[in-house]
Rosetta silent file (secondary structure, phi, psi, omega in degrees, C-alpha in Angstrom):
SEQUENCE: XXXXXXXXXXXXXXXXXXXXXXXXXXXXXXXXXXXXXXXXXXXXXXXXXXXXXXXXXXXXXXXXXXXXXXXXXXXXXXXXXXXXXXXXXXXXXXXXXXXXXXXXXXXXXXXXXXXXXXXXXXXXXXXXXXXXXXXXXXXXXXXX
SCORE:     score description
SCORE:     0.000 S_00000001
   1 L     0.000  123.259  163.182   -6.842   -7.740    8.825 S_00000001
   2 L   -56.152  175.911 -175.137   -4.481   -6.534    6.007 S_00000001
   3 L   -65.925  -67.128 -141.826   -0.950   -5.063    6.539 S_00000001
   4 L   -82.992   31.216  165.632   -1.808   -1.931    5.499 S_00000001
   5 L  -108.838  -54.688  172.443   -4.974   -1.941    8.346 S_00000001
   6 L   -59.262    8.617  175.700   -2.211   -2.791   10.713 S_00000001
   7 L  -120.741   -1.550  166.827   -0.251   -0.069    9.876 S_00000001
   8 L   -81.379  -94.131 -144.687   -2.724    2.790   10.151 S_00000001
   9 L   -44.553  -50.821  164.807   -3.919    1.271   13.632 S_00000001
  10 L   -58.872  113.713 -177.562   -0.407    1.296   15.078 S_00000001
  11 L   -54.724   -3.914  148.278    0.415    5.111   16.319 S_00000001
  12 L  -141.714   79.061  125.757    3.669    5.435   14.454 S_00000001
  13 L  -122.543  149.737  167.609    3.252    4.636   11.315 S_00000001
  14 L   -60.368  -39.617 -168.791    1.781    8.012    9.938 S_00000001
  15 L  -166.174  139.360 -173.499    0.107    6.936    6.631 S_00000001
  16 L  -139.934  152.136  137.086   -0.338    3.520    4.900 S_00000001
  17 L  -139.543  167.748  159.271   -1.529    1.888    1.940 S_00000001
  18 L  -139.582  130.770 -178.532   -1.729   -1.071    0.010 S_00000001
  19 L  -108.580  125.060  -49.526   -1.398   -1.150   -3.539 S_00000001
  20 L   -34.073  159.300 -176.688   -3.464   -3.239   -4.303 S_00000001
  21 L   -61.923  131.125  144.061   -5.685   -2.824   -2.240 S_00000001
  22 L   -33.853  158.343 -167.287   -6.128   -5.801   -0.147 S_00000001
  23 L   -90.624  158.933  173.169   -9.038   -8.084    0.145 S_00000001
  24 L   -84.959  163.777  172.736  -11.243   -7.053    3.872 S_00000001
  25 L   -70.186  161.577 -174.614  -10.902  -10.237    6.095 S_00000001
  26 H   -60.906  -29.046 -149.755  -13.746  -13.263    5.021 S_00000001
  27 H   -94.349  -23.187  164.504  -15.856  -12.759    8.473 S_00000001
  28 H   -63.937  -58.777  166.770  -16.449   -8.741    7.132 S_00000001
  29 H   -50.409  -22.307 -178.672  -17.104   -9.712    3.624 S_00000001
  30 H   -74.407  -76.823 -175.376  -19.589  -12.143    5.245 S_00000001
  31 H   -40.739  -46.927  177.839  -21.126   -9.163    6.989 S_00000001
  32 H   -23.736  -60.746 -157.477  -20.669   -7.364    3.855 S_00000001
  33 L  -130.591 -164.894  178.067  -22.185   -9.011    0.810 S_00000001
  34 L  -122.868   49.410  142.543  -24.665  -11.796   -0.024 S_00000001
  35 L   -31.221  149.136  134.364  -21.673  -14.229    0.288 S_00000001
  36 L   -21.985  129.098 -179.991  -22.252  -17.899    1.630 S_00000001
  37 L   -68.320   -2.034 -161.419  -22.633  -17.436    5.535 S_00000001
  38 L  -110.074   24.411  167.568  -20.090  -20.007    5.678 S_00000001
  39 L   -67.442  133.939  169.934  -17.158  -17.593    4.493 S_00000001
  40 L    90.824    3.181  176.571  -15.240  -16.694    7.472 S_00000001
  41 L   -76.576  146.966  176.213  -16.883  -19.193    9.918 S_00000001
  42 L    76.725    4.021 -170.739  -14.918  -19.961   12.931 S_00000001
  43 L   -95.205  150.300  145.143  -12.209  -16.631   11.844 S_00000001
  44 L   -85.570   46.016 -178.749  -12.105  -13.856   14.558 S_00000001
  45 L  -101.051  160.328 -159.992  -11.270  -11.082   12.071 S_00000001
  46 L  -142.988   37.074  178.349  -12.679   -7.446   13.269 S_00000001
  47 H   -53.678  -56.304 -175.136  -11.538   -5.342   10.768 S_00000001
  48 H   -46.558  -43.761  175.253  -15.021   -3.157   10.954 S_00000001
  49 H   -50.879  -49.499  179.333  -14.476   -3.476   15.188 S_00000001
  50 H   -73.103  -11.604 -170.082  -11.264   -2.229   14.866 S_00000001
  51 H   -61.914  -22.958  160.127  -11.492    0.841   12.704 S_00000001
  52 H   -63.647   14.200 -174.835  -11.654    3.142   16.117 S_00000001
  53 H  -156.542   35.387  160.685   -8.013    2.814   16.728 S_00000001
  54 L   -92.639  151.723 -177.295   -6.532    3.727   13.252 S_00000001
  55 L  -117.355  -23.323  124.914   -4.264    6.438   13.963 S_00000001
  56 L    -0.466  136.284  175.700   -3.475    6.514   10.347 S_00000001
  57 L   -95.098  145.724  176.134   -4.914    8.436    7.041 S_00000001
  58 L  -106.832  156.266  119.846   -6.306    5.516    4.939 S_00000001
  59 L   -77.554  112.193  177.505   -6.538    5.767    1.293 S_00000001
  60 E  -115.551  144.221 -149.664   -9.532    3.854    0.660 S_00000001
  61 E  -158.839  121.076  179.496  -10.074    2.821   -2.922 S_00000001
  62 E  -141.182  153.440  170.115  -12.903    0.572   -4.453 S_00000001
  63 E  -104.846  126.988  160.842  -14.121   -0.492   -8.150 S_00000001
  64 L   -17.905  -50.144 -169.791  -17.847   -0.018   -8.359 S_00000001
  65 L  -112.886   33.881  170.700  -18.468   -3.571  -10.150 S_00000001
  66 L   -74.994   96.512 -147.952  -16.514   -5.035   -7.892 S_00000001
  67 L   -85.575   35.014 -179.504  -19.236   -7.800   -6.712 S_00000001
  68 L  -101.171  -46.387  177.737  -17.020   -8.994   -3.512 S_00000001
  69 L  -118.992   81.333  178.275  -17.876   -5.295   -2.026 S_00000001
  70 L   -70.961  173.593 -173.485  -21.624   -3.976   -3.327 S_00000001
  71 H   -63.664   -2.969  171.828  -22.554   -0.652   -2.278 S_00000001
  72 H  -114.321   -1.973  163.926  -23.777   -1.663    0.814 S_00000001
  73 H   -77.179  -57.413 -169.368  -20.815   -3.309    2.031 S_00000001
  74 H   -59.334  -25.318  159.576  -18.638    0.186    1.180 S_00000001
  75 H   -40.405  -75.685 -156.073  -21.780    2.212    2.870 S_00000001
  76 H   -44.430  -30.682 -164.133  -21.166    0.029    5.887 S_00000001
  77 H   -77.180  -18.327 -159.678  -17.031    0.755    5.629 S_00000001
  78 H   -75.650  -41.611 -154.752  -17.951    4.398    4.853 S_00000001
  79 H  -103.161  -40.686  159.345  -20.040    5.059    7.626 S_00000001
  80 H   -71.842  -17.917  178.244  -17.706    3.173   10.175 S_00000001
  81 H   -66.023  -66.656 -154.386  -14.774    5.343    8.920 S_00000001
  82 H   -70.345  -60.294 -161.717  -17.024    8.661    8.961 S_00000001
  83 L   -86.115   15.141  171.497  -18.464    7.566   12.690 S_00000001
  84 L  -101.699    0.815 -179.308  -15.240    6.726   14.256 S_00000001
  85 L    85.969    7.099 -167.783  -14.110   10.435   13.385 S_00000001
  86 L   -60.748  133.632  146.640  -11.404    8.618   10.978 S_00000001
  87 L   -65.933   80.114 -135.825   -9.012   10.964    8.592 S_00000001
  88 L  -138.989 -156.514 -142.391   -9.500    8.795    5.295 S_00000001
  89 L   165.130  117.340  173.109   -9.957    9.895    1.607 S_00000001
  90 E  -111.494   87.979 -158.246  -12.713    7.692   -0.267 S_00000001
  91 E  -116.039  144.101  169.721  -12.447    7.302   -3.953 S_00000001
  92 E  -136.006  136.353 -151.043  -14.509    5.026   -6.099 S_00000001
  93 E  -116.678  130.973  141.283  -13.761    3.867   -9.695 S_00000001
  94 L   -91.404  100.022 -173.492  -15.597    2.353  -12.459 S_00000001
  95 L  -161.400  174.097 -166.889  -13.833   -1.323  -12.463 S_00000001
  96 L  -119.054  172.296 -176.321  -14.314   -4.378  -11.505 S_00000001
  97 L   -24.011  159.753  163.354  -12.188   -6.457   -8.964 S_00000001
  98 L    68.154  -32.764  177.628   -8.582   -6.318   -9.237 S_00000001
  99 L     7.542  -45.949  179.022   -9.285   -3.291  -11.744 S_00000001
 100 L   -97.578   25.246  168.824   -5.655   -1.868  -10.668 S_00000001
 101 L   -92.800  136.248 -155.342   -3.846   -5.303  -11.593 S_00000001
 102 L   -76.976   67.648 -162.836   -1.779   -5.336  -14.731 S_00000001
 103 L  -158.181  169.666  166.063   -3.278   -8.191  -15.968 S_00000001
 104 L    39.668  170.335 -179.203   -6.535   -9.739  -17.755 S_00000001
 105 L   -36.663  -45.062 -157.416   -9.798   -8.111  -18.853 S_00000001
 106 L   -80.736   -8.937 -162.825  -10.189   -6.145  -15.591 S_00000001
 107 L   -64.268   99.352  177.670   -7.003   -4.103  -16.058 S_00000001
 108 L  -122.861   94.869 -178.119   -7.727   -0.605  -16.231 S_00000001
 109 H   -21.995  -80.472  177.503   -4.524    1.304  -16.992 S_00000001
 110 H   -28.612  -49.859  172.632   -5.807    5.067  -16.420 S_00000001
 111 H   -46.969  -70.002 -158.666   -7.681    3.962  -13.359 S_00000001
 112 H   -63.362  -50.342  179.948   -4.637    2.536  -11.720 S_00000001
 113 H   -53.223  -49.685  175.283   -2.374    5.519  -12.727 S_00000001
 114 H   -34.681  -51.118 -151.270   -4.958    7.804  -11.120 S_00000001
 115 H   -81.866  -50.923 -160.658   -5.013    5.475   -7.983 S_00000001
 116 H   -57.835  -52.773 -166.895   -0.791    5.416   -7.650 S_00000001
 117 H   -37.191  -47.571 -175.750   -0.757    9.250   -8.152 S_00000001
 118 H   -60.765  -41.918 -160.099   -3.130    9.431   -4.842 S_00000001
 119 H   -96.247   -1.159  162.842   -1.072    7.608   -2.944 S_00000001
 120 H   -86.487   -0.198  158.176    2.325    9.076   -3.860 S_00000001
 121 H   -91.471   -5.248 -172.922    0.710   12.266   -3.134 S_00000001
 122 H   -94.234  -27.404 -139.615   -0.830   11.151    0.326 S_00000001
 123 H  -100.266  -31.401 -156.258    2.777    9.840    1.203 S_00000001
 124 H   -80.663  -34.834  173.359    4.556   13.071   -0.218 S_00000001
 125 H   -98.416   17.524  165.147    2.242   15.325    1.787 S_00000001
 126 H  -117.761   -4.716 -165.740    2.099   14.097    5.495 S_00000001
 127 H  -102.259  -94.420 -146.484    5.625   11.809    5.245 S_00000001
 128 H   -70.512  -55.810 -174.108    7.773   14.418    3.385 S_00000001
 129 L  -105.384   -6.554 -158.397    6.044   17.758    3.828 S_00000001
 130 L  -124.365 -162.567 -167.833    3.466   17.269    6.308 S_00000001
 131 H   -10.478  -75.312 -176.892    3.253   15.203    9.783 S_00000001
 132 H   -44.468  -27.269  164.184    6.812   13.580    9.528 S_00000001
 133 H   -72.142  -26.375 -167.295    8.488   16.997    9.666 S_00000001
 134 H   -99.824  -13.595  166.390    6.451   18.185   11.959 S_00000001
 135 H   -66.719  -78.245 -161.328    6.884   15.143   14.370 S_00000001
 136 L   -62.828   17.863  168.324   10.698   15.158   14.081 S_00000001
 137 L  -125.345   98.252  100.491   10.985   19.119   14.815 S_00000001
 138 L  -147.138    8.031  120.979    9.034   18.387   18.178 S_00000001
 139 L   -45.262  -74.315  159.799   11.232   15.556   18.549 S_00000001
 140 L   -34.797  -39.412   73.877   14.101   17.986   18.063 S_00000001
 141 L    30.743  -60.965 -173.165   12.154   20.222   20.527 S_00000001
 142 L   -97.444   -8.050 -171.279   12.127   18.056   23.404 S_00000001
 143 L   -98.164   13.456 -173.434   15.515   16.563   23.250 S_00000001
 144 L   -98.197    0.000    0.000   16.742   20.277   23.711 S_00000001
């Protein structure tokens, strides 16, 4: 499981990401893709299991020709998100892996800028104007 799945799933942190996005653990991508069966043998990772206990907003963020996650792996993430009742945001880009890494062929400047924007706007409106204010004045509330 990435950090930023372990930081939605724990009940105070408010909102997470990871920039970049993190890879899903190998025994998901196994489920996932038409991968070798023998990625992720013998790992216990549950990312997909676990997705009922984010407490978290995810920003979820995929490139299209990214051939690690085909559309029927992000159906599957999409669909576990949407049927656990999760508060997410789904955006999908045309790029290929890595797409928001400054580097190589795959690099797609615009893309990436796009992707940063989202998340310094998901942080500014539940951390700064949104949830975190409204937690700490019912903090503030009960210690009266």
């Amino acid at each position: 499981m990435s950090i930023s799945a372990i930081g939605v799933i724990d009940g105070k942190v408010l909102r997470c990401g990871s920039l970049p996005v993190q890879p899903l653990p190998k025994r998901t991508r196994r489920n996932l893709t038409l991968s070798p069966a023998s990625l992720g043998q013998g790992l216990n990772d549950n990312t997909l299991d676990r997705i009922p206990e984010i407490k978290g907003e995810p920003l979820v963020v995929f490139g299209r020709q990214d051939p690690h996650i085909p559309r029927e792996g992000r159906a599957t993430i999409y669909n576990a998100l949407a049927d656990a009742g999760t508060n997410f945001s789904w955006h999908e880009f045309n790029g290929a892996h890595a797409f928001m890494q400054d580097e190589g062929a795959r690099y797609d400047a615009a893309a990436a800028r796009t992707v940063y924007a989202m998340a310094l706007d998901l942080f500014r409106r539940k951390l700064s104007e949104g949830d975190l204010l409204q937690i700490q004045g019912s903090a503030r509330l009960q210690s009266l």
